[in-house]
Residue frames as a rotation matrix with the C-alpha (Angstrom) as fourth column:
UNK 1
0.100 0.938 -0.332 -61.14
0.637 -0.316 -0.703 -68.42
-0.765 -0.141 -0.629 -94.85
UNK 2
-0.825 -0.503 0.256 -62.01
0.562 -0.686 0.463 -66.03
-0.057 0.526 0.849 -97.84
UNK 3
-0.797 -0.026 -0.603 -63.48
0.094 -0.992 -0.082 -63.03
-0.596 -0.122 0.793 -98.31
UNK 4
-0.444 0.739 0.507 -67.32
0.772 0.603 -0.203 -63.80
-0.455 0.301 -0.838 -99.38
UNK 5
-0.807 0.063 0.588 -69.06
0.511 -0.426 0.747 -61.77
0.297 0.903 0.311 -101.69
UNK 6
-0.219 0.592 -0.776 -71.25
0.865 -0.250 -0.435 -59.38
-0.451 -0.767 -0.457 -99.97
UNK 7
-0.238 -0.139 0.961 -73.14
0.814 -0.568 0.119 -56.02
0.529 0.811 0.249 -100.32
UNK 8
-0.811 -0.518 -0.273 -72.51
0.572 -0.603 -0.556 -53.07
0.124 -0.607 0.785 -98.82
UNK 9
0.420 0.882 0.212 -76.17
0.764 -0.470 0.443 -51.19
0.490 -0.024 -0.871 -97.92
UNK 10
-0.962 -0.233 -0.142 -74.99
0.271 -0.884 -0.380 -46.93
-0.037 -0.404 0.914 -97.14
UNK 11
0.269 0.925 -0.267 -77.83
0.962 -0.273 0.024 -45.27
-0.050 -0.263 -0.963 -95.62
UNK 12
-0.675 -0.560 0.481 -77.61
0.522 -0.823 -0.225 -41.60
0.521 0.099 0.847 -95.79
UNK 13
0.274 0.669 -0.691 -79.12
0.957 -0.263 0.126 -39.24
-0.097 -0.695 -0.712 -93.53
UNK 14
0.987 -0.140 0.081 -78.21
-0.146 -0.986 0.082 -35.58
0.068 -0.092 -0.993 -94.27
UNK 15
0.521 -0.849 -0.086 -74.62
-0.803 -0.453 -0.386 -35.16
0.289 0.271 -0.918 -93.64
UNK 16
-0.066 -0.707 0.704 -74.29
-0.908 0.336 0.252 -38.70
-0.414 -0.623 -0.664 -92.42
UNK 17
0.037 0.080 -0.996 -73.78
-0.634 0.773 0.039 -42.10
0.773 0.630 0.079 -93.91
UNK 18
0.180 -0.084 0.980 -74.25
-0.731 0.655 0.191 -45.50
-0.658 -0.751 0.057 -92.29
UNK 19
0.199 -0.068 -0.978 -72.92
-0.813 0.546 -0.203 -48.50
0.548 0.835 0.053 -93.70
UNK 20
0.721 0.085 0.687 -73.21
-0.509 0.739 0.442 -52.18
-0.470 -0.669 0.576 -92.81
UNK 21
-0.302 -0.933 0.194 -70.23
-0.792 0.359 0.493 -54.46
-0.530 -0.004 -0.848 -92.95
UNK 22
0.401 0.489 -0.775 -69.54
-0.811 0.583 -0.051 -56.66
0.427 0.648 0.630 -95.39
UNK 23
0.569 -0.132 0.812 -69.37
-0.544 0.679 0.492 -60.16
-0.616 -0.722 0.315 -93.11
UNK 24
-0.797 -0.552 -0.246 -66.57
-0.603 0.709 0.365 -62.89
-0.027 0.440 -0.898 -94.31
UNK 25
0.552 0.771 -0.317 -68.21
-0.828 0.552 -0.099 -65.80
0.099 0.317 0.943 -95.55
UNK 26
-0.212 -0.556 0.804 -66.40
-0.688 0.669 0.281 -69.41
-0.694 -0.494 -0.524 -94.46
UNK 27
-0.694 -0.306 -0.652 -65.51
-0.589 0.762 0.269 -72.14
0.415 0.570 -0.709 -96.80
UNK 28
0.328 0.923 -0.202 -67.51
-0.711 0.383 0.590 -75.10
0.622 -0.050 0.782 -96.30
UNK 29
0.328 -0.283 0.901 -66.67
-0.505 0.753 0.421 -77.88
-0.798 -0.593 0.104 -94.13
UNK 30
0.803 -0.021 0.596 -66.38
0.214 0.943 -0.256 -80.15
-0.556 0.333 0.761 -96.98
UNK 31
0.989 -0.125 0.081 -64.23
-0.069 -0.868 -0.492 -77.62
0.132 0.481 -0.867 -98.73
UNK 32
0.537 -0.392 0.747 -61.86
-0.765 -0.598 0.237 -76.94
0.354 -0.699 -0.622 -96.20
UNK 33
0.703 0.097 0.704 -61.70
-0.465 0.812 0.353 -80.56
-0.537 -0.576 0.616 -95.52
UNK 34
0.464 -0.633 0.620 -59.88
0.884 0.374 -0.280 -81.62
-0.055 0.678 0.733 -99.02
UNK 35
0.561 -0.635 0.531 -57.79
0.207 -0.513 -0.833 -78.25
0.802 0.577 -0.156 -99.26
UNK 36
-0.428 -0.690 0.583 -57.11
-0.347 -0.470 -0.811 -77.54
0.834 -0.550 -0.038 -95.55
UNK 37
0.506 0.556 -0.660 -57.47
0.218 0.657 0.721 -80.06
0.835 -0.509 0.211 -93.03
UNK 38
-0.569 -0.788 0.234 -55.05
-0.064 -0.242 -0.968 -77.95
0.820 -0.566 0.087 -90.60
UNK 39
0.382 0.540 -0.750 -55.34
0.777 0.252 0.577 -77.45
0.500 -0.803 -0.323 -86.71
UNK 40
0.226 -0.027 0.974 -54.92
0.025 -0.999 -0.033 -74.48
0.974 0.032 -0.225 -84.60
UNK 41
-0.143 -0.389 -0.910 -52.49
0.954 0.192 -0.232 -74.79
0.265 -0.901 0.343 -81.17
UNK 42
-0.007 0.149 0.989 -53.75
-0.232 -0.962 0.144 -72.24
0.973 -0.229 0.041 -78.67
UNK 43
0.515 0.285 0.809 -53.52
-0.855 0.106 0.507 -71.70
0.059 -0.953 0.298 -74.82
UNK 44
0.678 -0.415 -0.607 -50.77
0.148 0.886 -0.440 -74.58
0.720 0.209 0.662 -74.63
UNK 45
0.370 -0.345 0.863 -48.62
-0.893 -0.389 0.228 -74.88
0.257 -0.855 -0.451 -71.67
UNK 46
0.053 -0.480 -0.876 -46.66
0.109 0.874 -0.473 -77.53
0.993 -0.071 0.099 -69.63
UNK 47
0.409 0.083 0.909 -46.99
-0.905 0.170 0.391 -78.38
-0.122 -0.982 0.144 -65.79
UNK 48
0.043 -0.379 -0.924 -44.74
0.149 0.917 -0.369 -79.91
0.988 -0.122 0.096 -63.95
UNK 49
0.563 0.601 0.568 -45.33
-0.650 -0.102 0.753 -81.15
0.510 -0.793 0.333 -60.30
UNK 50
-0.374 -0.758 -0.534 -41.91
-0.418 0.652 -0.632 -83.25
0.828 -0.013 -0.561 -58.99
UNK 51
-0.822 -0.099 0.561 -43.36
-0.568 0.195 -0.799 -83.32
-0.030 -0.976 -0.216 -55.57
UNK 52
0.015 0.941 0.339 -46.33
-0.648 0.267 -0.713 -84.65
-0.761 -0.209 0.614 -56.90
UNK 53
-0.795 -0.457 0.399 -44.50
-0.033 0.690 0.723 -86.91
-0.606 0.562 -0.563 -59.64
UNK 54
0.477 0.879 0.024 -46.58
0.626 -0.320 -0.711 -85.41
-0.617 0.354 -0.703 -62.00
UNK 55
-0.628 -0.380 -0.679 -46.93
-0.086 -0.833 0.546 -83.37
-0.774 0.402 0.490 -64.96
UNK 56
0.426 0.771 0.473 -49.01
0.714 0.034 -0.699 -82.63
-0.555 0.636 -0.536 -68.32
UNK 57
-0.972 -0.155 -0.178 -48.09
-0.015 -0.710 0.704 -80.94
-0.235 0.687 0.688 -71.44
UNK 58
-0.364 0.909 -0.205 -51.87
0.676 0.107 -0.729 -79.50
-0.640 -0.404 -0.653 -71.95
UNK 59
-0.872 -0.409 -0.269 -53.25
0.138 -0.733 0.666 -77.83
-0.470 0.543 0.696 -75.26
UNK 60
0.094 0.985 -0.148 -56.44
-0.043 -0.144 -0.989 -76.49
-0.995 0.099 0.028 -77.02
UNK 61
-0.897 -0.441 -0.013 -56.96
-0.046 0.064 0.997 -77.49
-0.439 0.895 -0.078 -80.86
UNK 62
-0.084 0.953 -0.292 -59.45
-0.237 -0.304 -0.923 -75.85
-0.968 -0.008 0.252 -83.03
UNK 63
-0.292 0.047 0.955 -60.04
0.569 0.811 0.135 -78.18
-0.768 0.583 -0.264 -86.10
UNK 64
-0.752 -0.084 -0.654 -60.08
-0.340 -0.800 0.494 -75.74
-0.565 0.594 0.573 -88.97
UNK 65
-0.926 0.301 -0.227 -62.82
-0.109 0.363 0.925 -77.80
0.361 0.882 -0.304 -91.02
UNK 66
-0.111 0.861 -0.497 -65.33
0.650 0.441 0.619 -78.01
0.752 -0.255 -0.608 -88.59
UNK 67
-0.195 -0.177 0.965 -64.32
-0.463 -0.851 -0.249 -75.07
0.865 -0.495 0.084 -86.53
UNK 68
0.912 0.272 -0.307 -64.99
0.086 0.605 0.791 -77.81
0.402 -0.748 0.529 -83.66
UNK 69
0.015 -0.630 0.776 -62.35
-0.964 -0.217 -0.157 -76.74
0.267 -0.745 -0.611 -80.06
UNK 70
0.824 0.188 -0.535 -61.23
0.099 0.881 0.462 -79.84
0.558 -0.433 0.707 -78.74
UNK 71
0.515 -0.436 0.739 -58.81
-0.857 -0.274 0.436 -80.10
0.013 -0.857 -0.515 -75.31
UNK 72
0.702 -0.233 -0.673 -56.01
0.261 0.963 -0.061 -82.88
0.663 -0.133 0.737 -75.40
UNK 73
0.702 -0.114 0.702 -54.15
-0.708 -0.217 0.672 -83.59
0.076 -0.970 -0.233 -72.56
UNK 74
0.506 -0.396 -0.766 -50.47
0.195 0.918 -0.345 -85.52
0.840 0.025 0.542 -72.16
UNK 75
0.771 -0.260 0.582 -49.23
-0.614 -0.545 0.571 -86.52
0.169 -0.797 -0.580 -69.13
UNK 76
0.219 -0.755 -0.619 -46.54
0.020 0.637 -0.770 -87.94
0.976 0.156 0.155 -67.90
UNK 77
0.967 0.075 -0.243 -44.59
0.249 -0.088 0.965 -88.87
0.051 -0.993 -0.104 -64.07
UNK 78
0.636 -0.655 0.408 -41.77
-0.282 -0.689 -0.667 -87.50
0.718 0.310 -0.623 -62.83
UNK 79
-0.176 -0.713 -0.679 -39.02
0.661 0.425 -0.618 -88.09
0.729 -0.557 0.397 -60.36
UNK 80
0.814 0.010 -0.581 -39.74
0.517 -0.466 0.718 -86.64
-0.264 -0.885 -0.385 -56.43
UNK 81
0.597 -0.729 -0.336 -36.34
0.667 0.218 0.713 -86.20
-0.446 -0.649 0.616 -56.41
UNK 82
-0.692 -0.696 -0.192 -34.37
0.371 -0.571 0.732 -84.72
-0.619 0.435 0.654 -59.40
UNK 83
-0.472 -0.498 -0.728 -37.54
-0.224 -0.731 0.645 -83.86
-0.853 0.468 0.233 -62.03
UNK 84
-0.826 -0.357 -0.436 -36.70
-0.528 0.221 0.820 -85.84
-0.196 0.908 -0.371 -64.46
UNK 85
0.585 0.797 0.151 -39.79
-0.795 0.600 -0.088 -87.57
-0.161 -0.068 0.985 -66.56
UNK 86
-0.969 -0.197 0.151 -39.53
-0.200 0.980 0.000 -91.40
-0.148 -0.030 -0.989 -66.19
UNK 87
-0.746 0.102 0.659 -41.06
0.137 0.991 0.002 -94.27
-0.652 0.092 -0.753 -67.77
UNK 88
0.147 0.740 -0.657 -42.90
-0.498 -0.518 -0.695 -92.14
-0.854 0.430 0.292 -70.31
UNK 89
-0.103 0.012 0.995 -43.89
0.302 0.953 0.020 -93.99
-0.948 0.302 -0.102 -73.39
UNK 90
-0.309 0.560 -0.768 -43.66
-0.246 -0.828 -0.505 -91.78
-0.919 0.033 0.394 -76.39
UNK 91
-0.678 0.602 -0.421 -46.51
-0.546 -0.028 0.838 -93.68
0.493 0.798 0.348 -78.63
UNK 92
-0.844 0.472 -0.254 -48.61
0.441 0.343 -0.829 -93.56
-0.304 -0.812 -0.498 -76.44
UNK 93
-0.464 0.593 0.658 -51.97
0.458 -0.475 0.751 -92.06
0.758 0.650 -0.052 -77.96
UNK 94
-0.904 0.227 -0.363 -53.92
0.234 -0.447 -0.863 -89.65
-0.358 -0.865 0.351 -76.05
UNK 95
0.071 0.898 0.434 -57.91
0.930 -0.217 0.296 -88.58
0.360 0.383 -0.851 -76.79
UNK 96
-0.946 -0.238 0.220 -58.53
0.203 -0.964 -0.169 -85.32
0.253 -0.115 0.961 -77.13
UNK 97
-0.354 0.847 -0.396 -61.88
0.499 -0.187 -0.846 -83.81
-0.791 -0.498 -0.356 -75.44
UNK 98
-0.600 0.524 0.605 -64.38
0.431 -0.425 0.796 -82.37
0.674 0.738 0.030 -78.24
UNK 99
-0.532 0.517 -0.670 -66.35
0.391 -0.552 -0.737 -79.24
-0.751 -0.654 0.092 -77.12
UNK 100
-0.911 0.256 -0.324 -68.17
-0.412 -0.625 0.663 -79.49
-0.033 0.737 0.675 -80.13
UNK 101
0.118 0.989 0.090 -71.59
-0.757 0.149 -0.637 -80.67
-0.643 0.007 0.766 -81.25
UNK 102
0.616 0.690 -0.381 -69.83
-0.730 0.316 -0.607 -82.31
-0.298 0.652 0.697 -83.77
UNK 103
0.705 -0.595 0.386 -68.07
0.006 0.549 0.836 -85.57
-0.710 -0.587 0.390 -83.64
UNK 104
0.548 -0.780 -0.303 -64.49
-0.386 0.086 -0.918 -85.19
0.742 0.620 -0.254 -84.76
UNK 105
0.974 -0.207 0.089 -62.28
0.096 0.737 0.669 -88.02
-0.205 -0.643 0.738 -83.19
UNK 106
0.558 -0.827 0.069 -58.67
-0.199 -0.214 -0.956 -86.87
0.806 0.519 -0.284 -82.48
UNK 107
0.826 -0.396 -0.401 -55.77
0.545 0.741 0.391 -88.00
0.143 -0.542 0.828 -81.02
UNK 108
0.617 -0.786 -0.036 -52.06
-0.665 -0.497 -0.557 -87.02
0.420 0.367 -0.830 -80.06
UNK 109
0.710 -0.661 -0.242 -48.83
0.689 0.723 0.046 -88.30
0.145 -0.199 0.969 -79.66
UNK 110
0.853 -0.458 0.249 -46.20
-0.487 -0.871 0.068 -86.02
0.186 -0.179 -0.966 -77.79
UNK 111
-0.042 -0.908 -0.418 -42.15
0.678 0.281 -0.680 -87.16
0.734 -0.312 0.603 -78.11
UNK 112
0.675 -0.021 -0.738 -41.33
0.656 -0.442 0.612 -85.67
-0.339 -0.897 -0.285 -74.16
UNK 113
-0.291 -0.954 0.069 -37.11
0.655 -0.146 0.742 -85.48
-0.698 0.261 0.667 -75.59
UNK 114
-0.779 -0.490 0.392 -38.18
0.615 -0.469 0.634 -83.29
-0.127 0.735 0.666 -78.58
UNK 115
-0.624 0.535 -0.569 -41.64
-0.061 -0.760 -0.648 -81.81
-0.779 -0.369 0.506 -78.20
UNK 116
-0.936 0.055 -0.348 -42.88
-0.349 -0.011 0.937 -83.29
0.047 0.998 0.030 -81.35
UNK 117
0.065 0.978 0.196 -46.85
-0.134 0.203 -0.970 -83.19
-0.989 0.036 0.144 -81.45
UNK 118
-0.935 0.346 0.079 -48.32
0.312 0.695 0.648 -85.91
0.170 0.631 -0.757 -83.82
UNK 119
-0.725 0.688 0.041 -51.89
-0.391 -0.362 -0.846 -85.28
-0.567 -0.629 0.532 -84.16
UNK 120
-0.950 0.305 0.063 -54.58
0.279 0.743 0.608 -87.51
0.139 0.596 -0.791 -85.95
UNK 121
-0.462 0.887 -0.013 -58.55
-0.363 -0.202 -0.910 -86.72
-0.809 -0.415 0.415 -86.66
UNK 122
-0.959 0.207 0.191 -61.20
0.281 0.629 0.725 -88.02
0.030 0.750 -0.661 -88.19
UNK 123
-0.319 0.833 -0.453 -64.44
0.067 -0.457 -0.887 -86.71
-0.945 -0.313 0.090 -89.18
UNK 124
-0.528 0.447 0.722 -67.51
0.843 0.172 0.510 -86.02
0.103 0.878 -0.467 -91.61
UNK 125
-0.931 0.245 -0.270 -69.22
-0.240 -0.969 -0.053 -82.60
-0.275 0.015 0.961 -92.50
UNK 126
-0.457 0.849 -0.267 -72.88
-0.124 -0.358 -0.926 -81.92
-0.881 -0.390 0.268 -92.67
UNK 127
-0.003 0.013 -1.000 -72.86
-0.961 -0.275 0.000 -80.99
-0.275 0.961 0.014 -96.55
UNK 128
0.246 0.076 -0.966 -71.97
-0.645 0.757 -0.105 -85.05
0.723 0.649 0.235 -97.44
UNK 129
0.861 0.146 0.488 -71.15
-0.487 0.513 0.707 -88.20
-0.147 -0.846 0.513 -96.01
UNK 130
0.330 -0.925 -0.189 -67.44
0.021 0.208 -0.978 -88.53
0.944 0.319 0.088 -96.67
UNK 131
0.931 -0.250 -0.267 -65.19
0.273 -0.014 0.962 -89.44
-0.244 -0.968 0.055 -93.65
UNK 132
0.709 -0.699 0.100 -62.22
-0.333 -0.456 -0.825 -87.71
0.622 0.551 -0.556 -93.62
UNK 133
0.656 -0.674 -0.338 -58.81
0.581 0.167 0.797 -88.33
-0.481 -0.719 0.501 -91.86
UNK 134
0.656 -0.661 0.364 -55.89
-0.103 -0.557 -0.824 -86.24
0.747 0.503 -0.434 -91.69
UNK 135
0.722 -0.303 -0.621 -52.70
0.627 -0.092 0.774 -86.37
-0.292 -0.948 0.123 -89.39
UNK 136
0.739 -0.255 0.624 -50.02
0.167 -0.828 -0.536 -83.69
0.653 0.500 -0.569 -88.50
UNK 137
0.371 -0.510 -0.776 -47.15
0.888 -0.050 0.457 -82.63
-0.271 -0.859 0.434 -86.44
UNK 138
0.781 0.011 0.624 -45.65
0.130 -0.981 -0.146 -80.22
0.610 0.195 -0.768 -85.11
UNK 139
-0.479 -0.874 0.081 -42.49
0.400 -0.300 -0.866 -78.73
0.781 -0.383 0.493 -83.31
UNK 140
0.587 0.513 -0.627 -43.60
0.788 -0.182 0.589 -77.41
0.188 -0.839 -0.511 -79.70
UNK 141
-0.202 -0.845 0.495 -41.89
0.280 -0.535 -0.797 -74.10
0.938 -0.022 0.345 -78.71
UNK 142
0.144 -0.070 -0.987 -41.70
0.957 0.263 0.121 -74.32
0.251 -0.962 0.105 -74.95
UNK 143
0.279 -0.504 0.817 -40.82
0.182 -0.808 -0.561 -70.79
0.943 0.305 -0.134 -73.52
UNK 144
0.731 0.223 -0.645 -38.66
0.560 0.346 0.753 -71.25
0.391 -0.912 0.128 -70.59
UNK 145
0.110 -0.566 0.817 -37.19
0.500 -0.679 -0.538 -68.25
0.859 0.468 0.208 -70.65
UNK 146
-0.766 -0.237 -0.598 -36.46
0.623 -0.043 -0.781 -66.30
0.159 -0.971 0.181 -67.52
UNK 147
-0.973 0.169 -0.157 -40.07
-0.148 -0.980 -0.136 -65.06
-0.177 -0.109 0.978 -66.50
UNK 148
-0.685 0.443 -0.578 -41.79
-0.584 0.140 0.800 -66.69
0.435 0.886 0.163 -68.83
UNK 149
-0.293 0.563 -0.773 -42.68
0.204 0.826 0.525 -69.55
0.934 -0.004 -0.357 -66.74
UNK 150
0.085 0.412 0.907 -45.03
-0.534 -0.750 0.390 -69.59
0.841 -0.518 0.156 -63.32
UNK 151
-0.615 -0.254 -0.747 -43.75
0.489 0.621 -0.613 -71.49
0.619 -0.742 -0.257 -60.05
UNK 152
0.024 0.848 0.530 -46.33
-0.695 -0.367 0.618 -71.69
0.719 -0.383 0.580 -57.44
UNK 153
-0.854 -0.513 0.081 -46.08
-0.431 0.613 -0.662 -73.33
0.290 -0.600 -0.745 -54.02
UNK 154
-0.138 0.883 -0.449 -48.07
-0.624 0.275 0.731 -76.16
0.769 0.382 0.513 -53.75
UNK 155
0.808 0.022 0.589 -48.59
-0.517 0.505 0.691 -78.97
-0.282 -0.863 0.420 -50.60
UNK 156
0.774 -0.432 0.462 -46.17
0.370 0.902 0.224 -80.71
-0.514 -0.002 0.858 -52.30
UNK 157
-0.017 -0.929 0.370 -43.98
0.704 0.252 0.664 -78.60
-0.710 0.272 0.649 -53.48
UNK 158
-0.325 -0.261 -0.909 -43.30
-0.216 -0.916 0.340 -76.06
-0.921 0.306 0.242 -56.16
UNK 159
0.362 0.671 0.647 -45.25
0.595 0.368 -0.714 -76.17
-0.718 0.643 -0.266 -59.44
UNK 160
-0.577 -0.664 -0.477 -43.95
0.004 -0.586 0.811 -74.98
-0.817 0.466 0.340 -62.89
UNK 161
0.224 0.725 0.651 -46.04
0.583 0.436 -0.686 -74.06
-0.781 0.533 -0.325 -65.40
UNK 162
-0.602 -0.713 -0.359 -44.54
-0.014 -0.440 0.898 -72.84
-0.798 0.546 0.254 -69.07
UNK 163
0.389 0.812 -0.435 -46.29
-0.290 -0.341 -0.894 -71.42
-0.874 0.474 0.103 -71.92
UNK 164
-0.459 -0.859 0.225 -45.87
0.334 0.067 0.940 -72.78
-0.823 0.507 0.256 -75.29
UNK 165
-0.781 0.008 -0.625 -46.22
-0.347 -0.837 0.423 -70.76
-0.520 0.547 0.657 -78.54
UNK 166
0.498 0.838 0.225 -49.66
-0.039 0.281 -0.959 -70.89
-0.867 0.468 0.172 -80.58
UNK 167
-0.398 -0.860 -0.320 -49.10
-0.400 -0.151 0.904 -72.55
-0.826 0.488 -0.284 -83.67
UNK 168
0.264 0.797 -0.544 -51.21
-0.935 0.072 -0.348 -73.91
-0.238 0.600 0.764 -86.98
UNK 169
-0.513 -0.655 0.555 -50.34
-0.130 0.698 0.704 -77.41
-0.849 0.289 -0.443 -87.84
UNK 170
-0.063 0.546 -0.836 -51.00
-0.982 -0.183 -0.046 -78.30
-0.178 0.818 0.547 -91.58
UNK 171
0.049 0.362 0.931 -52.91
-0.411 0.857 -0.311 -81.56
-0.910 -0.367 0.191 -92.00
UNK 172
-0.749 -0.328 -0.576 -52.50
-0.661 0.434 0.613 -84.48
0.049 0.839 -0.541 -94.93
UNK 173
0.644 0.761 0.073 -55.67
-0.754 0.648 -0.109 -86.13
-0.130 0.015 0.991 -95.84
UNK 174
-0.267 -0.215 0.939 -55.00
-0.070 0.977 0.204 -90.17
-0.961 -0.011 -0.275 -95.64
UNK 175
-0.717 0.009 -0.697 -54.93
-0.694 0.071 0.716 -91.52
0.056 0.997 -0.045 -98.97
């Protein structure tokens, strides 16, 4: 985002002044699209359910070109017994929910063993009719520090849920 040209309006009033802010102004979509197709990792977390051989690594990504929030979800099963995830496939693709108006079509891929979020979208801005694509990855930083993470007793058992760190991922337009 930069810093849009704007003008400052001071009212005066006797010994006081009012002044209106001078509002940022946002890149275009189309803009933004060829210099900075990035995503934004927020609210990200991991749940794991053994007793319920279950789990989800679960994250919010706010497309930086379209300012468009979208919710992807990976899950995976676990052992009852020790944990451990089994029979997880990692390239598998996941869809990501769009809570926008506008249609940006994104995917992820999540290695379990390393935390490595792939992430793939595709979309067109208002302003023209270019489709864009871009994909990215990222490192996940789990934080399973002592504290960090919430265990909750569930019918089945004990639930763990760990926060992981908000991060930007920077996107490469497809050639």
């Amino acid at each position: 985002m930069r810093q849009g040209a704007g003008v400052a309006l001071c009212l005066a009033f006797g010994q006081a002044t009012l002044a209106a802010p001078i509002l940022a102004r946002r890149d275009t979509c189309s803009k933004l699209s060829s210099t900075t197709p990035n995503w934004k990792i927020s609210n990200a977390e991991s749940s794991d359910w053994p007793g319920g051989e279950s789990g989800r690594v679960e994250l919010f990504a706010r497309h930086v070109p379209t300012n468009q929030l979208m919710s992807c979800n990976v899950p995976y099963r676990l052992n009852s017994t020790s944990g451990e995830i089994i029979d997880y496939d990692p390239t598998a693709i996941f869809n990501c929910i769009n809570f926008g108006a506008k249609p940006v079509n994104t995917t992820v891929q999540l290695s379990m063993d390393t935390l490595l979020l792939n992430l793939s979208s595709s979309w067109a801005c208002d302003e023209d009719e270019t489709v864009y694509t871009a994909t990215g990855s990222t490192l996940l930083q789990r934080d399973t520090s002592p504290g960090a993470c919430l265990i909750e007793p569930t019918q089945v058992g004990e639930a763990t849920t760990c926060p992981i760190a908000d991060t930007e991922i920077e996107g490469k337009l497809a050639a």
